[in-house]
PDB file of N, CA, C, O and CB in Angstrom:
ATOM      1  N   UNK A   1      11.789  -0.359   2.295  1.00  0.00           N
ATOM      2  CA  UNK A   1      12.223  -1.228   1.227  1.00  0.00           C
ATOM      3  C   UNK A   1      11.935  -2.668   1.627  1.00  0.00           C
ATOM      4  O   UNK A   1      12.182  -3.224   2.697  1.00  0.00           O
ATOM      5  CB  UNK A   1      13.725  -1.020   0.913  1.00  0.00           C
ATOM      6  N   UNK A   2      11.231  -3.253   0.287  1.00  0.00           N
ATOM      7  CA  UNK A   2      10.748  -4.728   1.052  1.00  0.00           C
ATOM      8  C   UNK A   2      11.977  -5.437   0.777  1.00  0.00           C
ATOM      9  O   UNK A   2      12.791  -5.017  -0.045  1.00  0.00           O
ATOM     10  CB  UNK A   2       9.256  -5.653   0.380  1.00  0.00           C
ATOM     11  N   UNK A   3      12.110  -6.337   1.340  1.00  0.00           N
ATOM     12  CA  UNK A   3      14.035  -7.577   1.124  1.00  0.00           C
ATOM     13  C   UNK A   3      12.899  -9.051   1.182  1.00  0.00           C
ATOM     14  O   UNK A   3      12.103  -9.270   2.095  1.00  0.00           O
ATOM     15  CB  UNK A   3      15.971  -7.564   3.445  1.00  0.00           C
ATOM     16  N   UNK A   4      13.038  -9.628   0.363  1.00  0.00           N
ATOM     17  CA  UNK A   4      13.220 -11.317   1.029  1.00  0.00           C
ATOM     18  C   UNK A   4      14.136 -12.245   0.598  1.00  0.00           C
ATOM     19  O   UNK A   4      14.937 -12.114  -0.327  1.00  0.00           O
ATOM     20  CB  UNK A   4      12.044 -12.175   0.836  1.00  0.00           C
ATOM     21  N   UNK A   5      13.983 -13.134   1.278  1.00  0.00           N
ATOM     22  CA  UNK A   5      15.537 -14.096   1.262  1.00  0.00           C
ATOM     23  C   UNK A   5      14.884 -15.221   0.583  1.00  0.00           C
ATOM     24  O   UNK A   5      13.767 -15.530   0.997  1.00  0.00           O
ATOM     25  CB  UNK A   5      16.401 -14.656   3.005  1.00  0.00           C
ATOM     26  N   UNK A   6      15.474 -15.996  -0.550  1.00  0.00           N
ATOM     27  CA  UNK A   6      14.759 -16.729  -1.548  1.00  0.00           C
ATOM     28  C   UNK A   6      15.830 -18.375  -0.671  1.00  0.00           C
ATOM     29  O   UNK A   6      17.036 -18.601  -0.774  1.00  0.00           O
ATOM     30  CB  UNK A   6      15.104 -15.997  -3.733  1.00  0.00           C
ATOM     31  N   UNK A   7      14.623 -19.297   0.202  1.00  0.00           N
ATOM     32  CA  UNK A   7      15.277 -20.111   0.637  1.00  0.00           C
ATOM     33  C   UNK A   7      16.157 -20.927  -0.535  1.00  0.00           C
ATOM     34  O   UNK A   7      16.314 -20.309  -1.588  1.00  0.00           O
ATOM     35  CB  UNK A   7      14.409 -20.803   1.412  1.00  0.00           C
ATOM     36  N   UNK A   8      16.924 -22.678  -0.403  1.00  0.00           N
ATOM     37  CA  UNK A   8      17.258 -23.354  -1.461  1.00  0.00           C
ATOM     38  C   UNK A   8      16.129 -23.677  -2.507  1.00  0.00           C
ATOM     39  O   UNK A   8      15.830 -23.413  -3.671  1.00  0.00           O
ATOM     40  CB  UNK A   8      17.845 -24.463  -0.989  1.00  0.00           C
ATOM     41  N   UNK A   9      15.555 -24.586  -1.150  1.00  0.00           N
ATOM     42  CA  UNK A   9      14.458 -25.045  -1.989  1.00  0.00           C
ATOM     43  C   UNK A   9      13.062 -24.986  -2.702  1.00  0.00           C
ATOM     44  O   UNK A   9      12.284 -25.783  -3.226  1.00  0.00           O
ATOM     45  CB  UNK A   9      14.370 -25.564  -1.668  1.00  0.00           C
ATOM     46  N   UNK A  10      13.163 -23.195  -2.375  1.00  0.00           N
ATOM     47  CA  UNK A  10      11.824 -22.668  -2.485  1.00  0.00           C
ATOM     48  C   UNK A  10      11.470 -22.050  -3.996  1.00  0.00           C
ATOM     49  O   UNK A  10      12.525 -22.038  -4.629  1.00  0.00           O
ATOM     50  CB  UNK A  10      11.679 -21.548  -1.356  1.00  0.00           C
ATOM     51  N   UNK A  11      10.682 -21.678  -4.575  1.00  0.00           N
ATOM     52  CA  UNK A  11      10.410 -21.920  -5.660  1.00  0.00           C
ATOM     53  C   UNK A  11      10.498 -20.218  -6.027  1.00  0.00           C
ATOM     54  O   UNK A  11      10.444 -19.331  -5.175  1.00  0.00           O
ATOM     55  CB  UNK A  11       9.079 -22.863  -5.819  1.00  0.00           C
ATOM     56  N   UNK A  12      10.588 -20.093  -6.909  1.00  0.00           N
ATOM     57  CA  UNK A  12      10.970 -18.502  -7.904  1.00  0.00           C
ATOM     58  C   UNK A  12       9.379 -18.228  -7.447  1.00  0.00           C
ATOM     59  O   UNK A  12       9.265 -17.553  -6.423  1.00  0.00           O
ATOM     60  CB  UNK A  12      11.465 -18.567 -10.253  1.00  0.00           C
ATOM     61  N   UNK A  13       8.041 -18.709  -8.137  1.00  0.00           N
ATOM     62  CA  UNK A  13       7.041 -18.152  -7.695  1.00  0.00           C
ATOM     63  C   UNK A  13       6.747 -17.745  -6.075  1.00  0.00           C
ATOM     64  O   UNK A  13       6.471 -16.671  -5.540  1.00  0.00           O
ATOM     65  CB  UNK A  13       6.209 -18.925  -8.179  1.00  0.00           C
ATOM     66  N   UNK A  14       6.959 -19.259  -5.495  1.00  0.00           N
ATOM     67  CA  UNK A  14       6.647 -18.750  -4.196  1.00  0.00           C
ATOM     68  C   UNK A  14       7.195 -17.292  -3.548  1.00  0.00           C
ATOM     69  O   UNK A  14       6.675 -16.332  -2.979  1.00  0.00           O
ATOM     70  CB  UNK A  14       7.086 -19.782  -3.382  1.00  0.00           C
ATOM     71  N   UNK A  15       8.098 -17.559  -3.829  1.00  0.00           N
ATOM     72  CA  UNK A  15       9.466 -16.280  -3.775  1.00  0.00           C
ATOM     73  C   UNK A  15       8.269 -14.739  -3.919  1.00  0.00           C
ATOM     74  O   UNK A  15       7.985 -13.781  -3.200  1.00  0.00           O
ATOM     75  CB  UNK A  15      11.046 -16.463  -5.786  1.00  0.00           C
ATOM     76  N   UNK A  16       7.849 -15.272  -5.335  1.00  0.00           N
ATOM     77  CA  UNK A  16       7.667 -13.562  -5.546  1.00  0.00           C
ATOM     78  C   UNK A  16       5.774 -13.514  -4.734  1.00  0.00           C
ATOM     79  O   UNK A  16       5.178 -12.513  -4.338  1.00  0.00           O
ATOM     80  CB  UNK A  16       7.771 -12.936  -7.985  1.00  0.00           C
ATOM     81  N   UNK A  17       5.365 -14.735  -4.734  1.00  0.00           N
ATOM     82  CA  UNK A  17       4.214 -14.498  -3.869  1.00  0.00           C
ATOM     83  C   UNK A  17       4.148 -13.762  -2.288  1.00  0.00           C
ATOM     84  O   UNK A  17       3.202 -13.096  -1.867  1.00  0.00           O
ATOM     85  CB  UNK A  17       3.750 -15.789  -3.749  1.00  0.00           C
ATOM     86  N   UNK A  18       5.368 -14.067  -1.580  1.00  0.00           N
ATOM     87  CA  UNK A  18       5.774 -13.938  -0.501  1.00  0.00           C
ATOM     88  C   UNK A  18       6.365 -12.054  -0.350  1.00  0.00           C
ATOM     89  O   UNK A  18       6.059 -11.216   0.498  1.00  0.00           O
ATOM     90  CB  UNK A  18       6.858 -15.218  -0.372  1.00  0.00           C
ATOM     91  N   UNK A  19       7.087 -11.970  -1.299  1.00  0.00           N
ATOM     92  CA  UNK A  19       7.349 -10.724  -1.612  1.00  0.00           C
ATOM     93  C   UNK A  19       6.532  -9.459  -2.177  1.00  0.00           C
ATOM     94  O   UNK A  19       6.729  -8.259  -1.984  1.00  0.00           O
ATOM     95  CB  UNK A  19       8.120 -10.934  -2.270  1.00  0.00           C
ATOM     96  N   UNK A  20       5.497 -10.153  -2.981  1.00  0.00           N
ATOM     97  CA  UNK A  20       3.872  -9.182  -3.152  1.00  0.00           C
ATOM     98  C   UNK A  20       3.245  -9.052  -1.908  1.00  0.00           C
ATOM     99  O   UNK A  20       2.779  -7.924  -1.744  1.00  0.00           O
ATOM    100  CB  UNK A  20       2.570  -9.941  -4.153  1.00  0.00           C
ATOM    101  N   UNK A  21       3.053  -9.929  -0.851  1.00  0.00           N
ATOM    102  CA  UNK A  21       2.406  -9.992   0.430  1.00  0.00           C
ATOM    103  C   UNK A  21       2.973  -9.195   1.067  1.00  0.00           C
ATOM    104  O   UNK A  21       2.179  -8.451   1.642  1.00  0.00           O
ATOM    105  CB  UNK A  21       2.351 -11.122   1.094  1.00  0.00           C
ATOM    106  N   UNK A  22       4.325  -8.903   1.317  1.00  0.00           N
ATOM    107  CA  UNK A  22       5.415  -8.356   1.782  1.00  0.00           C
ATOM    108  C   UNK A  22       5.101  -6.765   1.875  1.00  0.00           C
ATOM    109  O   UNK A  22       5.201  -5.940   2.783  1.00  0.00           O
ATOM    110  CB  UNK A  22       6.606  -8.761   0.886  1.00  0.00           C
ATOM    111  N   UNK A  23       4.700  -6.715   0.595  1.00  0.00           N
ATOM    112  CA  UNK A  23       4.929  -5.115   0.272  1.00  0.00           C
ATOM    113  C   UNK A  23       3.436  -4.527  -0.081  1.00  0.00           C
ATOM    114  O   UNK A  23       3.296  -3.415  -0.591  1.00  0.00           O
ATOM    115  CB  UNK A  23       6.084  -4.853  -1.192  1.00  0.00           C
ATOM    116  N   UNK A  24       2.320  -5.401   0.248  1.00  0.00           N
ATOM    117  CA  UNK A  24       1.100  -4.823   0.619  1.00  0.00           C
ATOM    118  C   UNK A  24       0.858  -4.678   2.110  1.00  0.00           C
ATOM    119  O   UNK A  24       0.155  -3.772   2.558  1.00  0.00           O
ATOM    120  CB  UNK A  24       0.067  -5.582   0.046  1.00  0.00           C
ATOM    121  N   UNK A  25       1.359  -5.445   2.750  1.00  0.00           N
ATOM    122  CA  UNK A  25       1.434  -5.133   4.583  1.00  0.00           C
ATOM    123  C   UNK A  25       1.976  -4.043   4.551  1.00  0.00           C
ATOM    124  O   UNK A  25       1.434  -3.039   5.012  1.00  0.00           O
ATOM    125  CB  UNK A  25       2.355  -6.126   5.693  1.00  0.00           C
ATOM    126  N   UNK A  26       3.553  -4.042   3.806  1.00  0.00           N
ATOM    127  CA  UNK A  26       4.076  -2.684   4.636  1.00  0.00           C
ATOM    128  C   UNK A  26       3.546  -1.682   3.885  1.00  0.00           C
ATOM    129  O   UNK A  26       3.984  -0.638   4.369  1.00  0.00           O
ATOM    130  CB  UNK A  26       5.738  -2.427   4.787  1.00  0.00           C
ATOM    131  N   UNK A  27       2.859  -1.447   2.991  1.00  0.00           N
ATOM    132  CA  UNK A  27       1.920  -0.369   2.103  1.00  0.00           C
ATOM    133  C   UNK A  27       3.008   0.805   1.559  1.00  0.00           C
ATOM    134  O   UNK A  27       3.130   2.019   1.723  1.00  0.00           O
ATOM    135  CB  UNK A  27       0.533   0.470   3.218  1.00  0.00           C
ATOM    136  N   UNK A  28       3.909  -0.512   0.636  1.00  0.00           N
ATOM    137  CA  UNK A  28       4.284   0.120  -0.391  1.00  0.00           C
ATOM    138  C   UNK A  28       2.989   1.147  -1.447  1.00  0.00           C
ATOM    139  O   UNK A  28       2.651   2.319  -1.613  1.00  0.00           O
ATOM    140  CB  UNK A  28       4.971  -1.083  -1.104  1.00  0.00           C
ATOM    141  N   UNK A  29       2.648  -0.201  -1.918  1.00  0.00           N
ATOM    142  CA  UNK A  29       2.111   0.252  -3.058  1.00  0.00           C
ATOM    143  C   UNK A  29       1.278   1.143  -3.180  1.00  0.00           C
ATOM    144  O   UNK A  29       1.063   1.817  -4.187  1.00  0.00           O
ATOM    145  CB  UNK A  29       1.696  -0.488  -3.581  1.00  0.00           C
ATOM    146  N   UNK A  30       0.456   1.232  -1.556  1.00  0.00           N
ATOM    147  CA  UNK A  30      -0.420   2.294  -1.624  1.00  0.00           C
ATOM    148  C   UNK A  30       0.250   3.642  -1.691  1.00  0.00           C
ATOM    149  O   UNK A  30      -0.154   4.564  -2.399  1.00  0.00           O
ATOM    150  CB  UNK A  30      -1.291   2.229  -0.523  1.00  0.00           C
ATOM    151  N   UNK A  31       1.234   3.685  -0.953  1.00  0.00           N
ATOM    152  CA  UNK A  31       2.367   4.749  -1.546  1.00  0.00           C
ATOM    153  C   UNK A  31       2.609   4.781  -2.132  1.00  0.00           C
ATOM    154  O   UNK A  31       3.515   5.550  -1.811  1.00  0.00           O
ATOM    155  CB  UNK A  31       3.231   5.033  -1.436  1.00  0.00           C
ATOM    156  N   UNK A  32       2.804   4.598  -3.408  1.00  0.00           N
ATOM    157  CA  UNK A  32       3.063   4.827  -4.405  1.00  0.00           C
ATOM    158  C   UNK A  32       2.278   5.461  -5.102  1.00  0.00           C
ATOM    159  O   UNK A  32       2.516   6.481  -5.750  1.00  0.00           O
ATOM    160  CB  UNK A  32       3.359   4.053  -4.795  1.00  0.00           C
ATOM    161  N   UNK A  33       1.003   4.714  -4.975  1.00  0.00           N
ATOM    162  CA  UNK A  33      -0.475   5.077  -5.860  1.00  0.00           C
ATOM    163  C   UNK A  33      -0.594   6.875  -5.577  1.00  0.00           C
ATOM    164  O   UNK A  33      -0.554   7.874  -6.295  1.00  0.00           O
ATOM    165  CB  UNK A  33      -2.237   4.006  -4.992  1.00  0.00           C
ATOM    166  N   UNK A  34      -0.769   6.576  -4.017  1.00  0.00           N
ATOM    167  CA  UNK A  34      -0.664   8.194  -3.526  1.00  0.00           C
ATOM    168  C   UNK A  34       0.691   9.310  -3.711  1.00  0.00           C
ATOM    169  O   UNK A  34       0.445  10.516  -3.727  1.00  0.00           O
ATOM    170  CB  UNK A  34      -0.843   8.109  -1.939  1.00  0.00           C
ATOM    171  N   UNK A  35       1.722   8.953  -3.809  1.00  0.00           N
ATOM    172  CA  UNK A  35       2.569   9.411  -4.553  1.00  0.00           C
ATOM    173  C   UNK A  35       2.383   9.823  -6.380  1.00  0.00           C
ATOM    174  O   UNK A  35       2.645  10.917  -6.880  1.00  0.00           O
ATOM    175  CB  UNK A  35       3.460   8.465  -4.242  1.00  0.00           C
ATOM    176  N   UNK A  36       2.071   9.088  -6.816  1.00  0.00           N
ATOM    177  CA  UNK A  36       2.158   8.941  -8.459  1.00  0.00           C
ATOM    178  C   UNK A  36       1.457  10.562  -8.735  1.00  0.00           C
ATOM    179  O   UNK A  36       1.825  11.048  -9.804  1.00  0.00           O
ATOM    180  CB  UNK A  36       1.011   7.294  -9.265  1.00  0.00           C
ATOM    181  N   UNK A  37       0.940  11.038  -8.286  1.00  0.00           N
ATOM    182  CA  UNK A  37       0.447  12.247  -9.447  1.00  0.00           C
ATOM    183  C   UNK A  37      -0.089  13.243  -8.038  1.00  0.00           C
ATOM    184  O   UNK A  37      -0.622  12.999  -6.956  1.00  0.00           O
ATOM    185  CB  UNK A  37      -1.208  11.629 -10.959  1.00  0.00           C
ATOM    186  N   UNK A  38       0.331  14.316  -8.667  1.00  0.00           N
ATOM    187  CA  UNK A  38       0.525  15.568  -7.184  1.00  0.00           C
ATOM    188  C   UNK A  38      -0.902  15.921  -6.953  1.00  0.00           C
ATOM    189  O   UNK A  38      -1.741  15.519  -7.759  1.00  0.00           O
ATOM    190  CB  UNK A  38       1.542  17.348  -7.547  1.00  0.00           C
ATOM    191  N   UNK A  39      -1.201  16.529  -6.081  1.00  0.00           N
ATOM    192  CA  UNK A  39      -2.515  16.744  -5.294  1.00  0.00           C
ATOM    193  C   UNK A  39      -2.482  18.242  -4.704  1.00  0.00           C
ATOM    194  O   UNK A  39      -1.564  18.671  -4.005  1.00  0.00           O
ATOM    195  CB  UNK A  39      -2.666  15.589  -4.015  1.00  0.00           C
ATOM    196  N   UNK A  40      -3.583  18.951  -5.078  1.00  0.00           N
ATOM    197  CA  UNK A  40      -3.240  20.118  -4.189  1.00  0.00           C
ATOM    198  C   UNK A  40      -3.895  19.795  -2.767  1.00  0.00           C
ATOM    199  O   UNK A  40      -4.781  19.012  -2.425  1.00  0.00           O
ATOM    200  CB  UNK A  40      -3.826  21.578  -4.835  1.00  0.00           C
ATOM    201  N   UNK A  41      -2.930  20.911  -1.929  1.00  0.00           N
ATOM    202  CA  UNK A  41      -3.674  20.761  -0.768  1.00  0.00           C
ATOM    203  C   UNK A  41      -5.263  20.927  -0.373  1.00  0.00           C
ATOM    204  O   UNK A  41      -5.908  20.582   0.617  1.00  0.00           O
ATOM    205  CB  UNK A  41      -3.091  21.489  -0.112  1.00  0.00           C
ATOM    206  N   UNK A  42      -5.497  21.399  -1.214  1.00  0.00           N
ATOM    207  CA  UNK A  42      -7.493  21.599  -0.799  1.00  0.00           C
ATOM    208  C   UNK A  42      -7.857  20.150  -1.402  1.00  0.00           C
ATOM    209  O   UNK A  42      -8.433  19.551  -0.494  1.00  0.00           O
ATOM    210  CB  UNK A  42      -8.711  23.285  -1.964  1.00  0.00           C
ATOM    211  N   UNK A  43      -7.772  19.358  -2.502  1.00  0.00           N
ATOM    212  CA  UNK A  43      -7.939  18.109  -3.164  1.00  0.00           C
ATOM    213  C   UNK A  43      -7.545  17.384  -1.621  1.00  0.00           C
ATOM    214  O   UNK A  43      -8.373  16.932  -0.831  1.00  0.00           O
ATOM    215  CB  UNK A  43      -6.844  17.792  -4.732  1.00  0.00           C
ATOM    216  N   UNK A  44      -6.194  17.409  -1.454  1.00  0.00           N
ATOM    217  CA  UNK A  44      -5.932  16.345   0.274  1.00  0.00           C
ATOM    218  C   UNK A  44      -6.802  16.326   1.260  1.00  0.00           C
ATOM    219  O   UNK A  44      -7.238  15.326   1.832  1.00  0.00           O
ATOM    220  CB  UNK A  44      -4.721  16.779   1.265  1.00  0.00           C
ATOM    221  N   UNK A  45      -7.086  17.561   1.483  1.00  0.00           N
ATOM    222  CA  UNK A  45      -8.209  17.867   3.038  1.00  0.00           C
ATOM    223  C   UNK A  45      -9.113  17.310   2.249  1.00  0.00           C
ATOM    224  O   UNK A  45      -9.059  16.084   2.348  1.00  0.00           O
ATOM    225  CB  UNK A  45      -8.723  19.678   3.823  1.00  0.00           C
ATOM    226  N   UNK A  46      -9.784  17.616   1.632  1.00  0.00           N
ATOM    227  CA  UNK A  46     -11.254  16.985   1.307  1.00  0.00           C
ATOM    228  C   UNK A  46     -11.094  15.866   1.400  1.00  0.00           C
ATOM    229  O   UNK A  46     -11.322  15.410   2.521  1.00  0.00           O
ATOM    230  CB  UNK A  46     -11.928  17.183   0.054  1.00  0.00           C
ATOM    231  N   UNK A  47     -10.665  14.937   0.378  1.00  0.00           N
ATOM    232  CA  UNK A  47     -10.583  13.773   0.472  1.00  0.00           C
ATOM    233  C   UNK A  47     -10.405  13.028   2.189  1.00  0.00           C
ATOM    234  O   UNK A  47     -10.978  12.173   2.864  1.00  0.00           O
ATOM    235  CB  UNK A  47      -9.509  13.586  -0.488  1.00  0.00           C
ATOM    236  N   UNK A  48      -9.374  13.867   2.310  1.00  0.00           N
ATOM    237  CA  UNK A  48      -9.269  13.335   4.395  1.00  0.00           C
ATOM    238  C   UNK A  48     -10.410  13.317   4.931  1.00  0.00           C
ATOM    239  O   UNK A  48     -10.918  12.399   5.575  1.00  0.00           O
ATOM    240  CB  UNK A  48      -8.449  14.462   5.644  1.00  0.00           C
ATOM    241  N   UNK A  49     -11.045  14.830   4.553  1.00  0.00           N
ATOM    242  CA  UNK A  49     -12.814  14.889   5.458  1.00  0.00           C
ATOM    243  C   UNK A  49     -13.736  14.088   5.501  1.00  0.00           C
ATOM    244  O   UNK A  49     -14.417  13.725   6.460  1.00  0.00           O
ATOM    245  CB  UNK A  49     -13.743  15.797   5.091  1.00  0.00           C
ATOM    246  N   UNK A  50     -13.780  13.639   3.844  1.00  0.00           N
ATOM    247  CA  UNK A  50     -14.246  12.537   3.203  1.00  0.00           C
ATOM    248  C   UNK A  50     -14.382  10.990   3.641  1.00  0.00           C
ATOM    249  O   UNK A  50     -15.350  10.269   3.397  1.00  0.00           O
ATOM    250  CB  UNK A  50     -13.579  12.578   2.271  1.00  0.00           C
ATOM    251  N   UNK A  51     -13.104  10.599   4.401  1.00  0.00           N
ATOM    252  CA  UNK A  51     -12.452   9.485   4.435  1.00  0.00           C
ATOM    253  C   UNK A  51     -13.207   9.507   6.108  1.00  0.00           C
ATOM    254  O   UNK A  51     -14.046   8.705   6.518  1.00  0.00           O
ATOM    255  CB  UNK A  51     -10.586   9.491   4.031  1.00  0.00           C
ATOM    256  N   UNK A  52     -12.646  10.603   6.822  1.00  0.00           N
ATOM    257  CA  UNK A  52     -13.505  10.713   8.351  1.00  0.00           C
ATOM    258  C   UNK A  52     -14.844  10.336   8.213  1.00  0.00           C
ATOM    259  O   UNK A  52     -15.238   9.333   8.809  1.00  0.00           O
ATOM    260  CB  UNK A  52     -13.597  12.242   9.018  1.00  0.00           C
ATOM    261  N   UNK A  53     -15.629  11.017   7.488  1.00  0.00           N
ATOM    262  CA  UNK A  53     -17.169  10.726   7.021  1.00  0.00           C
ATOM    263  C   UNK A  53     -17.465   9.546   7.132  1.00  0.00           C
ATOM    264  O   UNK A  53     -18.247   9.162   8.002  1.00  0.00           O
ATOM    265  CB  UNK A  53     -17.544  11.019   5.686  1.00  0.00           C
ATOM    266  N   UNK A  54     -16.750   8.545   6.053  1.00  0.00           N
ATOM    267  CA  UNK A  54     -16.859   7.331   5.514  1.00  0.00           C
ATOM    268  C   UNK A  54     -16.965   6.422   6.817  1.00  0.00           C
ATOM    269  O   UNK A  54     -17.775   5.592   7.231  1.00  0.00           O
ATOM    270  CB  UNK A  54     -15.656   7.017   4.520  1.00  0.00           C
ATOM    271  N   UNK A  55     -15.804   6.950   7.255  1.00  0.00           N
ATOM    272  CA  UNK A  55     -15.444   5.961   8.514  1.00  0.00           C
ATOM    273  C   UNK A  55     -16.466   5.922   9.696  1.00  0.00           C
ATOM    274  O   UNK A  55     -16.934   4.880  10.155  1.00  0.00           O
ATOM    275  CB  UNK A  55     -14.034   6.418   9.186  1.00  0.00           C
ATOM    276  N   UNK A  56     -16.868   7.684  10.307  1.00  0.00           N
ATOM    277  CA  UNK A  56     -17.680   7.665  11.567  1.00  0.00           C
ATOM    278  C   UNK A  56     -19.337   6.966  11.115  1.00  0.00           C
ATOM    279  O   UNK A  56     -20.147   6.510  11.921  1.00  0.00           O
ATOM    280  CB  UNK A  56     -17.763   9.461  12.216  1.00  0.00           C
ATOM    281  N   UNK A  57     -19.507   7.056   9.634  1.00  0.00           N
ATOM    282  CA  UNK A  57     -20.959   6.566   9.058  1.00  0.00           C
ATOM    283  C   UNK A  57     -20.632   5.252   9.606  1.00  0.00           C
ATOM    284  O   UNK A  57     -21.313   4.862  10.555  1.00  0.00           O
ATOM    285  CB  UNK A  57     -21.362   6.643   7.229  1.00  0.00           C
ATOM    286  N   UNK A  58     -19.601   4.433   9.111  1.00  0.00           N
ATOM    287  CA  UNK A  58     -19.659   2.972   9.319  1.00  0.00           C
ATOM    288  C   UNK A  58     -19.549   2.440  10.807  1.00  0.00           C
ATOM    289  O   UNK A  58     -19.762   1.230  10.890  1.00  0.00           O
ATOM    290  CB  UNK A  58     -18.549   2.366   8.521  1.00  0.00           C
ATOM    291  N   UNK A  59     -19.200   3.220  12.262  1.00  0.00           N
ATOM    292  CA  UNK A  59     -19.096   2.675  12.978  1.00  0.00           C
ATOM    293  C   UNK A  59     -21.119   2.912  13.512  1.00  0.00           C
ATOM    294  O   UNK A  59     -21.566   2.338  14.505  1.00  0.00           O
ATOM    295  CB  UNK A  59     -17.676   3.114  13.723  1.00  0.00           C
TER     296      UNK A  59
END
């Protein structure tokens, strides 16, 4: 759960800029995305195999 503390003098935007940053580091949202709609397990592995691929091509 992201928290931030909204100083006196700090501004409502800044606030929520700080708090979007917040919760893409700790990878909310990508959780979520990957949460939002179910997957079978053969759809998961692939995609994982996929993702290995991607990765050992690029080094």
């Amino acid at each position: 759960m992201s928290e931030i503390r909204v100083g006196e003098n700090e501004s409502l935007d800044n606030a929520i800029k700080r708090f979007k940053r917040q919760c893409a580091r700790s990878g909310v949202l990508s959780e979520y995305r990957k949460r939002e709609h179910y997957e079978k397990p053969s759809v998961k592995k692939k995609k994982k195999s996929e993702a290995a691929k991607r990765k050992k091509r690029n080094f």
